[in-house]
N, C-alpha and C positions, 0 to 999 in steps of 0.2 A: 369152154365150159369146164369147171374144175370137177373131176370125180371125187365120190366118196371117200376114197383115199387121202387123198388131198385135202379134203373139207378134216377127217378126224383130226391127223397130223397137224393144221394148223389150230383145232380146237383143241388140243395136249398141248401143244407149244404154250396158247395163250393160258391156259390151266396153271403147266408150270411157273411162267413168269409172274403170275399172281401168288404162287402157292411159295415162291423162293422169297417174295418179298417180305413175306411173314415169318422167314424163320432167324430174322435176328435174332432173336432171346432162346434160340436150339445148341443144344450142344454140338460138337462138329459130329460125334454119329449120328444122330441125329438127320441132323443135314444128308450128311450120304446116305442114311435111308429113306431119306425123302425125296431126293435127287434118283437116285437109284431105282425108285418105285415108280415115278415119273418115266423115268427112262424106257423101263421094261413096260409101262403099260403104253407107248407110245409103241415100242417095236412090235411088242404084242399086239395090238391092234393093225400095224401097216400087214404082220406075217400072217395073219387071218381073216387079211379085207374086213376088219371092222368086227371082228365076232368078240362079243361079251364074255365068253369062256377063255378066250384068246389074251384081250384086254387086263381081265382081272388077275387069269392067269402070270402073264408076264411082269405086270405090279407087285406079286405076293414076289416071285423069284427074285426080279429085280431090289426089292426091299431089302430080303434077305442078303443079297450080294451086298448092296451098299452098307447094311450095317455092319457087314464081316470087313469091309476094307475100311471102312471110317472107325473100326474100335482102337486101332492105334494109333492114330491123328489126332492131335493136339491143337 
């Protein structure tokens, strides 16, 4: 039986790989803030069994990172 942990993490994964295939026309920050925000809202969710403050949380952070590393990427 998969726990809820399980069940989110594979529903962010499927999120992402929908959400990556849309962003041919992004610029590459872009991209890493989208990637980025993905990311964080995936750990964010596993680090607080699924809590919505946890989630959203880690998406805003995550975004932000990604944008800072993607502004010099060409």
């Amino acid at each position: 039986m998969r726990t809820m942990r399980s069940i989110a993490v594979s529903t962010v994964a499927a999120a992402v790989m929908l959400g990556v295939a849309g962003c041919s026309g992004m610029s590459t920050r872009d991209q890493y803030t989208v990637g980025g925000a993905a990311v964080g809202a995936a750990a964010g969710a596993v680090l607080t069994g699924g809590s919505t403050v946890g989630t959203v949380g880690g998406a805003a952070v995550g975004g932000l990172i990604g944008n800072q590393v993607g502004k010099d990427k060409k």
